[in-house]
GULO-536923 format. One record per residue (C-alpha): residue number from 1; residue in one letter; x, y, z. Coordinates in steps of 0.001 Angstrom, whole numbers, always signed. Last residue first. Layout:
# GULO-536923
<node n="NUM" res="a" xx="X" yy="Y" zz="Z"/>
...
This chain:
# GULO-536923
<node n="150" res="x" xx="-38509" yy="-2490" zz="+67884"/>
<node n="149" res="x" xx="-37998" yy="+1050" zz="+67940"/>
<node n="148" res="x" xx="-34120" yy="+1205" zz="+68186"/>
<node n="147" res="x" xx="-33613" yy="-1321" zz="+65288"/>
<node n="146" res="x" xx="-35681" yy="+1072" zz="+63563"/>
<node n="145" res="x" xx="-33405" yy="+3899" zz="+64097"/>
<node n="144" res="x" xx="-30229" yy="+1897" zz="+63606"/>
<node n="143" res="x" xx="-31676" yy="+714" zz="+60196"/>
<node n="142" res="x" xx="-32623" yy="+4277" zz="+58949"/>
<node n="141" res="x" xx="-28570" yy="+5272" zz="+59805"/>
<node n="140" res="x" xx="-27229" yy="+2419" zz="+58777"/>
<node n="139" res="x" xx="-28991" yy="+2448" zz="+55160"/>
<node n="138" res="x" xx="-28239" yy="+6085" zz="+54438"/>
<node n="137" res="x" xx="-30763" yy="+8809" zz="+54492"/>
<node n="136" res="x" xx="-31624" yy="+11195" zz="+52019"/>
<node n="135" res="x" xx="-33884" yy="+14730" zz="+52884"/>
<node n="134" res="x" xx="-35687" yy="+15072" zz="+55917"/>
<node n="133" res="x" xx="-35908" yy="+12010" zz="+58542"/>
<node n="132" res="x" xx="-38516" yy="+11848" zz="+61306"/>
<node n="131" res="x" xx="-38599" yy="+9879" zz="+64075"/>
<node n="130" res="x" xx="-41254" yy="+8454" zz="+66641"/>
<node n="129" res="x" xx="-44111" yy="+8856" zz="+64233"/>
<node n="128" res="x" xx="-47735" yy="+6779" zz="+66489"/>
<node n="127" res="x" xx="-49678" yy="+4202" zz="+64594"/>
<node n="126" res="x" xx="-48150" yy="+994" zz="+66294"/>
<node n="125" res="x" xx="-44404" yy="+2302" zz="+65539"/>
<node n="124" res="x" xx="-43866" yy="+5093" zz="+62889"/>
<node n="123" res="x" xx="-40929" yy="+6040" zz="+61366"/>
<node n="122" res="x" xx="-41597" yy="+9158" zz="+58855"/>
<node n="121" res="x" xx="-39061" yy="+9193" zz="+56285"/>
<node n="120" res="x" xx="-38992" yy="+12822" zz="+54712"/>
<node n="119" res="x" xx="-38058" yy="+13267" zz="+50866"/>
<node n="118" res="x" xx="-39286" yy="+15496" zz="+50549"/>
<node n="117" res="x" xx="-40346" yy="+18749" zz="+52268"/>
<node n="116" res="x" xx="-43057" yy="+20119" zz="+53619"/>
<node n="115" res="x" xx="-44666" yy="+16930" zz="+55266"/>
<node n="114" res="x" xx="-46801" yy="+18189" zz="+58006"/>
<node n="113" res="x" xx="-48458" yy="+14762" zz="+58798"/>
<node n="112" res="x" xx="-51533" yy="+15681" zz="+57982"/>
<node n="111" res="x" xx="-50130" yy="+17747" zz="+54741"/>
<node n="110" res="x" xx="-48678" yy="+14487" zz="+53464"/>
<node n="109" res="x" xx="-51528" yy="+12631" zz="+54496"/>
<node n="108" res="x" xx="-53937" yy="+15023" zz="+52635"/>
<node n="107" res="x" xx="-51078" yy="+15405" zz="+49371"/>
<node n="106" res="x" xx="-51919" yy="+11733" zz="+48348"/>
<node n="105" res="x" xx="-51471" yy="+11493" zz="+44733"/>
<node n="104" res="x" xx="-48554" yy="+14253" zz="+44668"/>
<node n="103" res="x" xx="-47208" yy="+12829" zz="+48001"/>
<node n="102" res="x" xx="-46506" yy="+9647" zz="+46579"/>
<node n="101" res="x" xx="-46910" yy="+7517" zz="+49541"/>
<node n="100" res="x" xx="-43537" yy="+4478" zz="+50378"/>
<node n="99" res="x" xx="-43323" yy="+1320" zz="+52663"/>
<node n="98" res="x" xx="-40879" yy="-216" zz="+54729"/>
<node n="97" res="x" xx="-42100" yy="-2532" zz="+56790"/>
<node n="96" res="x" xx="-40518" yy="-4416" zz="+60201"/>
<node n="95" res="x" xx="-38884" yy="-7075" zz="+61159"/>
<node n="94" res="x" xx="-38415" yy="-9694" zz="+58707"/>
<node n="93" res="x" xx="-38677" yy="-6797" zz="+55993"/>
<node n="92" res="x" xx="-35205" yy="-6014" zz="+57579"/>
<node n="91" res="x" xx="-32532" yy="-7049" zz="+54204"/>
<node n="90" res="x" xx="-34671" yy="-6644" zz="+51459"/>
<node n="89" res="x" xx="-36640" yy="-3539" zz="+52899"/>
<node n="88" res="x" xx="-33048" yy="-1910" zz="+53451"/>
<node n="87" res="x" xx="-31688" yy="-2337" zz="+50138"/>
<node n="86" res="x" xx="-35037" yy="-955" zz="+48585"/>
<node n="85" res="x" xx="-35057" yy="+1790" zz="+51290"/>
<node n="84" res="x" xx="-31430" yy="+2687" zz="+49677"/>
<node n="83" res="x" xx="-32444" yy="+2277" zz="+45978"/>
<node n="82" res="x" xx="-35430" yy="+4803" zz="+46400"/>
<node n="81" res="x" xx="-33344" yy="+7524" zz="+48264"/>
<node n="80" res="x" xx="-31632" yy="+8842" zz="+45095"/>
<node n="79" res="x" xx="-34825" yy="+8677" zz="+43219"/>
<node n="78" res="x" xx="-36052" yy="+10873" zz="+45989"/>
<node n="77" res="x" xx="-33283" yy="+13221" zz="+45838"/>
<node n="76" res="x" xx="-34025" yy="+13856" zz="+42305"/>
<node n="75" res="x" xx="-37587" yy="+14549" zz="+43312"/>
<node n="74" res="x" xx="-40757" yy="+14234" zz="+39663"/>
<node n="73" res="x" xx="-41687" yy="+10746" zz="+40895"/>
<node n="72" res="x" xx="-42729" yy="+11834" zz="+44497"/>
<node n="71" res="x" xx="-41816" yy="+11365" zz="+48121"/>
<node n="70" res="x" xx="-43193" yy="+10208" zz="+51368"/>
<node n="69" res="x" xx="-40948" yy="+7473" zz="+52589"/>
<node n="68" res="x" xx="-42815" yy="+5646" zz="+55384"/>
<node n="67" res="x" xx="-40797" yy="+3407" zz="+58076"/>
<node n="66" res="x" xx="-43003" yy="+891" zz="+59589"/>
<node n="65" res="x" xx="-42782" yy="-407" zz="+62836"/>
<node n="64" res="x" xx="-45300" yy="-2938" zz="+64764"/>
<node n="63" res="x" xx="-49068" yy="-2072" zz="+63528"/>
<node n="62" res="x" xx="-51032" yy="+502" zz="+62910"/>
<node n="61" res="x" xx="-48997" yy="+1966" zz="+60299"/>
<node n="60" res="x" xx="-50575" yy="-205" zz="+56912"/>
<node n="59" res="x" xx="-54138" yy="-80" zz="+58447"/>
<node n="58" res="x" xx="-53777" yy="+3773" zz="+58728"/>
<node n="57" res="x" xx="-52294" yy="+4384" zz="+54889"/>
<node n="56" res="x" xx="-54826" yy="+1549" zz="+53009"/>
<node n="55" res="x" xx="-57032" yy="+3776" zz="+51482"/>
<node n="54" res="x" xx="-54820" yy="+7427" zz="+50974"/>
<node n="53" res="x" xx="-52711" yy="+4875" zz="+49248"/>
<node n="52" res="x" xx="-49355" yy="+3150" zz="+49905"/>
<node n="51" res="x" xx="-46847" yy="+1446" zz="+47653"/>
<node n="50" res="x" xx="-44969" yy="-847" zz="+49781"/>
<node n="49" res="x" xx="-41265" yy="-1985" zz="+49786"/>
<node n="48" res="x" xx="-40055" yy="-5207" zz="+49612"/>
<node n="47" res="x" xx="-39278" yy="-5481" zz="+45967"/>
<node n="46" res="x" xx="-38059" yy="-8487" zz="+44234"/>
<node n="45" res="x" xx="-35046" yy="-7061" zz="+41391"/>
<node n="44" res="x" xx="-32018" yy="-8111" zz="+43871"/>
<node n="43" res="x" xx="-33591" yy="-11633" zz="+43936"/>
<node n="42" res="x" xx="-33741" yy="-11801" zz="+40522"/>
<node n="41" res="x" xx="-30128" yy="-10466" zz="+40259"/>
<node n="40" res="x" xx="-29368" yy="-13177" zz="+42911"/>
<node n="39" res="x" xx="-30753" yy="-16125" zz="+40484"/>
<node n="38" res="x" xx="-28901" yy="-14671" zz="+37202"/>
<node n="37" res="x" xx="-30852" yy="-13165" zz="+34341"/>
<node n="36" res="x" xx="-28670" yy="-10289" zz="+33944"/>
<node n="35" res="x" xx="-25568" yy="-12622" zz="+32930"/>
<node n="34" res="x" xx="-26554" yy="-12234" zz="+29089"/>
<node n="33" res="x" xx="-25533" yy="-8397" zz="+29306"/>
<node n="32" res="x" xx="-27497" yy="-5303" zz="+28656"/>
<node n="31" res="x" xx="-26167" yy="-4158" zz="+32042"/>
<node n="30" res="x" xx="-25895" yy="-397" zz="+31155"/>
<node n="29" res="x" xx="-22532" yy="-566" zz="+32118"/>
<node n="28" res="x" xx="-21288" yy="-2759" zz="+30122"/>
<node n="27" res="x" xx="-23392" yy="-2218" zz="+27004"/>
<node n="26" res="x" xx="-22084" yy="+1289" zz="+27048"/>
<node n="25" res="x" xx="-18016" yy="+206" zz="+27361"/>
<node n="24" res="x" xx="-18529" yy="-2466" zz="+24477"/>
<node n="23" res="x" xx="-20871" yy="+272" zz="+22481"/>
<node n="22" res="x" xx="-17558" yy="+2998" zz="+23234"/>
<node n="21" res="x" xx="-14865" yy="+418" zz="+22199"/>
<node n="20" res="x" xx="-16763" yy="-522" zz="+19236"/>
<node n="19" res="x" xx="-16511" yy="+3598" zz="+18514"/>
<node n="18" res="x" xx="-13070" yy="+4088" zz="+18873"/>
<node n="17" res="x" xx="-12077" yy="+1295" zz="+16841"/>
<node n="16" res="x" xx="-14328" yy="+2264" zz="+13911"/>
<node n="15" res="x" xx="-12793" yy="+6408" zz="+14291"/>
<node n="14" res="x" xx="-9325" yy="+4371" zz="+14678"/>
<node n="13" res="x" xx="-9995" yy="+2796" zz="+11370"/>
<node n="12" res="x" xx="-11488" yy="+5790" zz="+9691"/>
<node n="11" res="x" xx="-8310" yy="+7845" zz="+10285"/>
<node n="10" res="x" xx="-5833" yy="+5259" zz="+8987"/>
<node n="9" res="x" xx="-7226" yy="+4876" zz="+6222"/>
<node n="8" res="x" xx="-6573" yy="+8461" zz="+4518"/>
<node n="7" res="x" xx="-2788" yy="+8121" zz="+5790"/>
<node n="6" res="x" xx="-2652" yy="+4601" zz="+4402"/>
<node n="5" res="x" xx="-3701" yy="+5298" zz="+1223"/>
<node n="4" res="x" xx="-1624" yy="+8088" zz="+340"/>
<node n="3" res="x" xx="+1467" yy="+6047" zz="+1914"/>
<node n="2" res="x" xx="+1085" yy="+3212" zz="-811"/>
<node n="1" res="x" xx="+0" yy="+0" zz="+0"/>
C-alpha cells in the first residue's frame, strides 16, 4: 500500500475502533448483558417496599414499625433515596415494613403529617411517628433507628 492510502485509512480505522470500544463500554454498564438473568439479580429485582394509598395508609402503620418514605416521581433526591429503602426492605422486611406515599397522589396525608419537604421518612411504631428524617438517608442510619424502635 502506498502512503496516500494509508494516511486516509488510517483515520477511519481508529474512528471504527473508537466507537466498538464505546458500544462495548455502554453495554457494560448499562447491564445489557446475558448474565442479567442470574438467580441473585432476581432476587435483587423483588421489591419489599410498599406502595401506599390514601385507602390503606392507617391499616398499613397501625401495627409494629413501619418506616414511610413520602416522596414523588418528579424529586431527584427521591430517586436517590429509592435504591437505599429498597436495600433496606430486602434485608429487615423480617422485622418491620418499609413502605412508600406519593405525596402528589396523596397530598392530605402528606399535609396531615406536616410533610413540607421530601423526601422525609416518617418512622412510625403501632400508629404513632417516633422519628422523622428530611432529605436522604443512608442504610445504617434508617436501620439503627428502627432497630431502636422495635
Amino acid at each position: 500500500m502506498n502512503s496516500r492510502i494509508k494516511t486516509s485509512i488510517l483515520p477511519l480505522l481508529v474512528a471504527a475502533g473508537v466507537i466498538i470500544a464505546a458500544f462495548a463500554v455502554f453495554s457494560i454498564f448499562s447491564g445489557s448483558g446475558s448474565y442479567e438473568t442470574t438467580a441473585a439479580t432476581h432476587d435483587a429485582q423483588t421489591s419489599y417496599v410498599i406502595d401506599l394509598d390514601t385507602e390503606g395508609f392507617v391499616a398499613a402503620i397501625s401495627n409494629g414499625v413501619v418506616l414511610v418514605d413520602f416522596w414523588a416521581t418528579w424529586c431527584a433526591p427521591c430517586r436517590i433515596q429509592n435504591p437505599i429503602l429498597e436495600e433496606l426492605a430486602r434485608e429487615i422486611h423480617h422485622l418491620a415494613d418499609i413502605a412508600k406515599l406519593d405525596v402528589d397522589d396523596h397530598g392530605s396525608i402528606a399535609a396531615r403529617f406536616g410533610v413540607r419537604s421530601i423526601p422525609t421518612l416518617i418512622l412510625f411504631k403501632d400508629g404513632e411517628p417516633v422519628e422523622r428524617f428530611v432529605g436522604v438517608q443512608q442504610k445504617e442510619t434508617l436501620r439503627a433507628a428502627i432497630e431502636k424502635s422495635l
